[in-house]
Phi, psi and omega in degrees: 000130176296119160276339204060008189052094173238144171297132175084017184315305198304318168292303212280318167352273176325299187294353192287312180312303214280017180248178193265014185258113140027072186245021189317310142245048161291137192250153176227138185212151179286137187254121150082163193221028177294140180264031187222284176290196181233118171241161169215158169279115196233132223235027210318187161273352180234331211207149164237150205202165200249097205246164201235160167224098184267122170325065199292346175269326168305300189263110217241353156230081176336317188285282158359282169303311159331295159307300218291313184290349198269324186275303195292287164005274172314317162318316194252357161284318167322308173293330193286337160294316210279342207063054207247334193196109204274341196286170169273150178234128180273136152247174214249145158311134181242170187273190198278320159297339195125324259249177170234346191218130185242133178251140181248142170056200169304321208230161201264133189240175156218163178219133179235172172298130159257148179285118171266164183100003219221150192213126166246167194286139149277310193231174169277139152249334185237184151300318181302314185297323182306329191288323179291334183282301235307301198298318194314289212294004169245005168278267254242008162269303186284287177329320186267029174258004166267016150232132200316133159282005183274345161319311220269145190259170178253132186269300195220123165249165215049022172009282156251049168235114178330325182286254204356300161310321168286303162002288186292325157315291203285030172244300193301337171276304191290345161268316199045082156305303200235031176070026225227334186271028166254011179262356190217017236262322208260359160272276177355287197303281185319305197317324207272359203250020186256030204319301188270049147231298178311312139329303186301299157335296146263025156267337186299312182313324177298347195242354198283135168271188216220114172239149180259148201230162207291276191077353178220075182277044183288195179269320182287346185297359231210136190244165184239151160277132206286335176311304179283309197097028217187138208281128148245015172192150179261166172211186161066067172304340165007287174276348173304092221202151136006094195183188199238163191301285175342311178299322191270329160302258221325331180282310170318307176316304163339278180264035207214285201293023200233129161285017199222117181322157182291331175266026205269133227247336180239107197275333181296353128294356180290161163216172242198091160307130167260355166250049150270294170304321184302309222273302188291295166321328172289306161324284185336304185284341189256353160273332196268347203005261176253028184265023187223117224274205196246292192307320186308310189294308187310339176277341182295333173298300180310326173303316208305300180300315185318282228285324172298324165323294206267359172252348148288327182284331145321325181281326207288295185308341162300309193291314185251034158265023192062047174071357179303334162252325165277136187266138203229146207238325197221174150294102187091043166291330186267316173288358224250247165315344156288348186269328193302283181300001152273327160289353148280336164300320179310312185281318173312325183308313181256020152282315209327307211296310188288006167264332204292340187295329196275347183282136213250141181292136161272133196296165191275128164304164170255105179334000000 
């Protein structure tokens, strides 16, 4: 195999022996800019495949996250027979044992199909591209709501629960580990100064029925075809758990309605596309029809807010835990995305009444 002085050469070496495939004269390159594994391109004469380095202090059970995406797998290939589920399901390699996940060393490795032909997005530019991510990700939520989330082991729990998170915030302020939260003091404070939202949250949450969701809804998460133009696999299963509708809208917003990357440092240019946002609410409700309840629309506006809210308060807490879970480029990389994405809660914030016009009404039974 061409390693290229690739990192971990030595490991994708080892993992290669547990499969039964030929990777012998194979080239390898680094994949993607994700801030949590390590991916490479791993290149045959026939075939190209997706090999991972899964991230064991974020994901602290690998084998685990692994089942999960391998049972969800199995669902929508099922569905997908059935003509039930129109996207492609990338699968996951199994080794000369079964396995889907290999320990190398300290670390866990996988290999998946990579999709050819296929290309993903960093941003939304238009309502069209918006109306399509909207559909993928609720095409690959409502298909899977005829499967139990009680399947699913929970990979980080509490993922997205608000308490947890403020938690975490107010542990990382009460250490300063690293001296850093007299550089952030006046973010710290808004955060903390969001009480009746946070409230609003979890009352709201308390009342949501519990679906497997995605949880991690970027744009890039979703692969397009490059022939159609037009999403043909959802990917990066990671998270996929237990959750609520609201968390996977609110991550579509996150990263779709903001003109500006989540680290672009000069937030006092953002703007809060709104047909962008109609075009994903509008989709959204209308892939799901009548499988998405009245209360279920109305909270998506509260995802809308949640998720730049609670992955700022993520950033924050990183930035002044040193950096430990995101992977960061530069100094003050993380506060840097926590100021962003807290100025997109802001602006969502005082959008809100005029978003409320896109939650689609549940039609009247007919006498």
């Amino acid at each position: 195999m061409d390693d290229k002085n690739i990192p971990y050469s030595r490991d994708i070496q080892l993992l290669l022996s547990h499969f039964e495939q030929d990777f012998t004269t194979a080239s390898l390159a680094p994949l993607g800019n994700g801030h949590i594994n390590d991916t490479f391109k791993l290149v045959t004469a026939t075939n190209s495949y997706v090999i991972q380095r899964i991230n064991h202090e974020v994901f602290p059970d690998p084998v685990a996250l692994c089942n999960n995406a391998q049972l969800i797998n199995q669902h929508l290939s099922k569905q997908k027979l059935n003509n039930a589920y129109p996207l492609f399901v990338p699968q996951h390699l199994l080794t000369i044992t079964g396995d889907s996940a290999v320990k190398i060393g300290e670390n866990y490795w996988r290999i998946m199909e990579f999709i050819e032909n296929s290309y993903t997005l960093e941003s939304v530019t238009t309502a069209k591209q918006a109306a399509l991510v909207a559909q993928a990700f609720a095409q690959f939520s409502h298909t899977l709501s005829q499967f139990s989330a009680k399947n699913l082991t929970i990979i980080i729990k509490d993922f997205h629960d608000i308490s947890s998170r403020m938690n975490q915030l107010r542990q990382a302020v009460a250490n300063d580990l690293h001296g850093r939260l007299s550089g952030c003091k006046e973010v710290v404070d808004f955060c903390f100064s969001q009480q009746k939202f946070i409230e609003q949250v979890i009352e709201i949450s308390n009342t949501l029925p519990v679906h497997v969701t995605h949880n991690d809804t970027k744009i890039n998460n979703l692969l397009f075809s490059a022939s159609s133009q037009k999403p043909c696999a959802v990917i990066d299963l990671d998270t996929c758990m237990p959750g609520l509708l609201m968390h996977d809208f609110g991550d579509m917003v996150r990263t779709c309605c903001s003109n500006l990357a989540e680290d672009d440092p000069c937030v006092d240019s953002m703007v809060l596309n709104l047909s962008i946002f109609k075009a994903l609410i509008e989709n959204y409700q209308d892939t799901f029809a009548d499988s998405i309840t009245q209360l279920e629309k109305q909270s998506l506006i509260v995802g809308a807010r949640l998720l730049p809210f609670i992955i700022g308060t993520r950033f924050l807490t990183d930035h002044l835990n040193g950096d430990s879970y995101f992977h960061t480029s530069r100094v003050n990389h993380n506060l840097d995305r926590a100021n962003n994405q807290l100025q997109l809660y802001k602006l969502i914030t005082a959008a809100e009444t005029n978003l409320q016009q896109f939650v689609k009404k549940a039609l009247e039974p007919i006498n």
